[in-house]
NULUMVO-889788 format. One line per 5 residues: number of its first residue (from 1); their letters; for each residue x, y, z of N, C-alpha, C, O. Coordinates in steps of 0.2 Angstrom, whole numbers, always signed. Each point is the difference from the previous one (the first is absolute). Layout:
N
NUM = a = X Y Z X Y Z X Y Z X Y Z ~ ...
This chain:
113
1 = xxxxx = +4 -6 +0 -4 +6 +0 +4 +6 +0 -2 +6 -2 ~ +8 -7 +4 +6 +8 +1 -1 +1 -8 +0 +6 -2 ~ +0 -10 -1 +2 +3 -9 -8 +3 -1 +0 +4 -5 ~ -4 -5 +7 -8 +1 -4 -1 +9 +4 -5 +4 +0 ~ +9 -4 +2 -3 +10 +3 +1 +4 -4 +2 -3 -5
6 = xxxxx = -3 +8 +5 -1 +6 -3 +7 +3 -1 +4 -1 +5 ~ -2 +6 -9 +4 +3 +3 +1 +8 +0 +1 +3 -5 ~ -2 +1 +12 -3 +5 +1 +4 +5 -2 -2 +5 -3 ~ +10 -7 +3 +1 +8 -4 -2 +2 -6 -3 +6 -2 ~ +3 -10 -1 -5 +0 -7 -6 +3 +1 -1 +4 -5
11 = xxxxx = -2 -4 +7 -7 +0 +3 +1 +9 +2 -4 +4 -3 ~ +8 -3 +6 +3 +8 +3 +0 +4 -6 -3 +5 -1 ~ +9 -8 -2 +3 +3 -6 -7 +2 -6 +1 +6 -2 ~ -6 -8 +0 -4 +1 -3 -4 +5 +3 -3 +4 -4 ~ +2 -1 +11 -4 +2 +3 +2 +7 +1 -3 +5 +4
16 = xxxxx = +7 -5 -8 +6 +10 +1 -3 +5 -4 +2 +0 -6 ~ -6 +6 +7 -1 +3 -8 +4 +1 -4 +5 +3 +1 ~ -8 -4 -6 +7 +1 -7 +2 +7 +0 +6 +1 -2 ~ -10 +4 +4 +0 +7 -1 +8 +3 +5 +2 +6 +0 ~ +0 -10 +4 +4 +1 +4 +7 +1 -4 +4 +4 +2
21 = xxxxx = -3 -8 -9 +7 +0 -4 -3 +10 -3 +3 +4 +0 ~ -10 -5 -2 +4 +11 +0 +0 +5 +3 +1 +6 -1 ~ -1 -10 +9 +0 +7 +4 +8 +1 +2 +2 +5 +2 ~ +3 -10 -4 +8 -1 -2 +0 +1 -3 +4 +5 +1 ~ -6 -4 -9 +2 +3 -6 -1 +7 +2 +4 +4 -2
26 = xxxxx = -8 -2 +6 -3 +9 +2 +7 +1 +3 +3 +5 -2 ~ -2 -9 +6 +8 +3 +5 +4 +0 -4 +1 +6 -1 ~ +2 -11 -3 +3 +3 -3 +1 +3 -5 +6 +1 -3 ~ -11 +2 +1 +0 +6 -7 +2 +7 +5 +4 +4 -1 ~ -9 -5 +9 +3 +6 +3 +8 +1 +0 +2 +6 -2
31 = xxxxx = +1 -11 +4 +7 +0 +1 +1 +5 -8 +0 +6 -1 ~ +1 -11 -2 -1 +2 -8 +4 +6 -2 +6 +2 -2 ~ -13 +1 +6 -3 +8 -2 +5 +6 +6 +3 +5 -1 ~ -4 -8 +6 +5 +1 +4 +7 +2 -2 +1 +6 -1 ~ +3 -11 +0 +5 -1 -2 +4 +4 -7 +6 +1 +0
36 = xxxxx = -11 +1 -5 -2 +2 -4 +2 +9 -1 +3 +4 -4 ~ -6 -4 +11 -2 +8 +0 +6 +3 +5 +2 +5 +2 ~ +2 -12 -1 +6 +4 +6 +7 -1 -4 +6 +1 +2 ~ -7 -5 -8 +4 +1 -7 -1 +7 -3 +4 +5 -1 ~ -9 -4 -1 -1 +6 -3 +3 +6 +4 +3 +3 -4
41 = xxxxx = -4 -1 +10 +0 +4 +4 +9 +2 -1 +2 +5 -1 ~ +2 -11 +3 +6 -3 +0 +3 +2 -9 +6 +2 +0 ~ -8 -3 -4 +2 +3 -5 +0 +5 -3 +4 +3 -5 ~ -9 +0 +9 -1 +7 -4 +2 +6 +5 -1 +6 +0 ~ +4 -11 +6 +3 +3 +6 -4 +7 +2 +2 +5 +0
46 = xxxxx = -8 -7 +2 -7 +3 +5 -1 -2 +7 -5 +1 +3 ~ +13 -5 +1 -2 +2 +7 +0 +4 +3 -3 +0 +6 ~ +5 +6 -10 -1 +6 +6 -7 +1 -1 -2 +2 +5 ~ -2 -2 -8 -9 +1 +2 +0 -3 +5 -1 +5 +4 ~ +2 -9 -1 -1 +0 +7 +3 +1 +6 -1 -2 +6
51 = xxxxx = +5 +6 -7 +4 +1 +6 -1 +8 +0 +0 +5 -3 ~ -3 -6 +10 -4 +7 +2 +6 +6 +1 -1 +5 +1 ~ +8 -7 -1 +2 +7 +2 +4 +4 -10 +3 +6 -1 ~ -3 -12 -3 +4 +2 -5 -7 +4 -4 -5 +1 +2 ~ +9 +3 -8 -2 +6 -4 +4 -2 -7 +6 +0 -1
56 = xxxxx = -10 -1 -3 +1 -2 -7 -5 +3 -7 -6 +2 +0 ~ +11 -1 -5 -5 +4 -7 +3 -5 -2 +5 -3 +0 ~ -13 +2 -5 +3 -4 -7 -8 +5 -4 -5 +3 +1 ~ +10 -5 -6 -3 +4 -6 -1 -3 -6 +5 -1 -4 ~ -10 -1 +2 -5 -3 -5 -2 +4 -9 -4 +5 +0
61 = xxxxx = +6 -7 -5 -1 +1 -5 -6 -5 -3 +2 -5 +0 ~ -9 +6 -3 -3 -3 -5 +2 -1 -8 +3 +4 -3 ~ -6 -9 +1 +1 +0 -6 -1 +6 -4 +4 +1 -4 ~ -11 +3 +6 -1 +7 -1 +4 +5 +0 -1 +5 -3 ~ +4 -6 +6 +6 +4 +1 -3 +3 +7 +4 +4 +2
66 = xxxxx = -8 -4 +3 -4 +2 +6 +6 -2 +5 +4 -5 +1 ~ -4 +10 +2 +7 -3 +6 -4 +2 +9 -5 +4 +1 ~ +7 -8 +2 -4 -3 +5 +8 +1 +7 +5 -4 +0 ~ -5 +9 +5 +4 -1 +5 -3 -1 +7 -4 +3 +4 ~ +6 -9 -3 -2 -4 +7 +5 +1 +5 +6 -3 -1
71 = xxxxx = -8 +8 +6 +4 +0 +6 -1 -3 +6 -5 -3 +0 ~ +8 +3 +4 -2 -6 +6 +4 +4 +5 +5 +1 -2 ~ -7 +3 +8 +3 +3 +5 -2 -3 +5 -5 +2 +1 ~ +5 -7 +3 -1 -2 +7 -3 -4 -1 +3 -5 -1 ~ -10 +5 +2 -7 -5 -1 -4 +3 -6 -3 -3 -4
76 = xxxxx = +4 +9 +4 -4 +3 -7 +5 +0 -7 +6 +2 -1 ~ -11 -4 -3 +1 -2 -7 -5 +6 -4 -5 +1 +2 ~ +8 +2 -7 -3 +4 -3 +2 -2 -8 +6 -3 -1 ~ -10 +5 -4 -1 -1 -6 -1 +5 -4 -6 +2 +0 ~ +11 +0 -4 +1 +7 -4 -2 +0 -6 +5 +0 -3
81 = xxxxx = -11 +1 -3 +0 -3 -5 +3 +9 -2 -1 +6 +2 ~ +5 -9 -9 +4 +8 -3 -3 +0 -6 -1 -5 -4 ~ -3 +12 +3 +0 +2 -6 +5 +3 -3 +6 +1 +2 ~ -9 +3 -11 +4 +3 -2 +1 +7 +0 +4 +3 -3 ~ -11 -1 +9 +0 +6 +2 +4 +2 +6 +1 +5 +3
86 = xxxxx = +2 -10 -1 +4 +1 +7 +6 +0 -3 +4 +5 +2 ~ -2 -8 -4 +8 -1 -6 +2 +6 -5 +6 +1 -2 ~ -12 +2 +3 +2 +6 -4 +2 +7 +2 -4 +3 +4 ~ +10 +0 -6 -1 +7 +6 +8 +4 +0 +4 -5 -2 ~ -1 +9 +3 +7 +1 -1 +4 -3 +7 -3 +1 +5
91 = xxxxx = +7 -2 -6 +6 -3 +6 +9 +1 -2 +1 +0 -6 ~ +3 +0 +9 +6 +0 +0 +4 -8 -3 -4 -5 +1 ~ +8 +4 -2 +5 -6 +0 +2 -3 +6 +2 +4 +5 ~ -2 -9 -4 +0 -1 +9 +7 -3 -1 +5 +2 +4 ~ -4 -6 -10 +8 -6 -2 -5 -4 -3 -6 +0 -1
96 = xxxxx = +13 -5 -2 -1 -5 -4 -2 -4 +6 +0 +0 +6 ~ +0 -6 -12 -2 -7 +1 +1 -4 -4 -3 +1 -6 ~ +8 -7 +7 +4 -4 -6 -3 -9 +4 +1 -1 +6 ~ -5 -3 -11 +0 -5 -2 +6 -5 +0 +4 +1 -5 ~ -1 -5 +10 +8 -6 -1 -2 -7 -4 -5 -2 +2
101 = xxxxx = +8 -1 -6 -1 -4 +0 -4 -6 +3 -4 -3 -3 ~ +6 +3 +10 -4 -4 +3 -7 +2 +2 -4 -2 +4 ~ +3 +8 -7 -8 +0 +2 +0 +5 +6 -5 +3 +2 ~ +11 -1 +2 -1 +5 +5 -1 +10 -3 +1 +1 -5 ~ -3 +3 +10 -2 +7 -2 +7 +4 +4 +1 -1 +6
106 = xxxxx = +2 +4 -10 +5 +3 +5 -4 +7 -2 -3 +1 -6 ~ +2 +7 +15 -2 +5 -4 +6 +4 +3 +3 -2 +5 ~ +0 +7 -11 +5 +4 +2 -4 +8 +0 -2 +2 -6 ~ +1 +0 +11 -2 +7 +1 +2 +5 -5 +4 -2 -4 ~ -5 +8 +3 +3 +5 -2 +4 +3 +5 -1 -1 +5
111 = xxx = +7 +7 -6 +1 +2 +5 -1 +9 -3 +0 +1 -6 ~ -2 +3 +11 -2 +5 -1 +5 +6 +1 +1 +2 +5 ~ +1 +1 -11 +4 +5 +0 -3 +8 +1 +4 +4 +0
């Protein structure tokens, strides 16, 4: 009679909802997505957005030609959008500014005689 029983884990195993393999797939799309977003952040080197004491500009060009300066002082973020009404107007030469090889901006002042 030992061989004629049943066998229960069997019996367990069918008894599981199936729906529980996507609440694992859920996790990890989170991770994913997580993961994902702290690549991004890292390549495009935006951890100072969260660090409350740092102060950062970046400045944004469109396809349009529309330019966009986003400052960050503290906790506040402001958002510049430039026209060609603000761009236009008389001013002085402040210095150059030379493009290197490698992609960096040297600015060299004027000096004032």
């Amino acid at each position: 009679m030992k061989y004629m029983r049943k066998n229960h884990k069997l019996d367990e195993f069918h008894d599981e909802d199936p729906m529980s393999g996507v609440a694992n797939l859920f996790d990890v799309g989170l991770v994913f997505i997580v993961a994902l977003l702290m690549s991004l952040f890292s390549a495009y080197r935006l951890q100072d957005l969260f660090d409350e004491n740092s102060e950062m500009t970046i400045v944004k060009q469109k396809k349009n030609g529309q330019m966009e300066i986003i400052t960050k002082k503290g906790k506040k973020i402001e958002v510049r959008k430039m026209t060609k009404k603000q761009a236009e107007g008389k001013g002085e030469k402040l210095g150059m500014a030379y493009k290197l090889e490698d992609g960096s901006v040297i600015y060299i002042p004027t000096s004032k005689k």
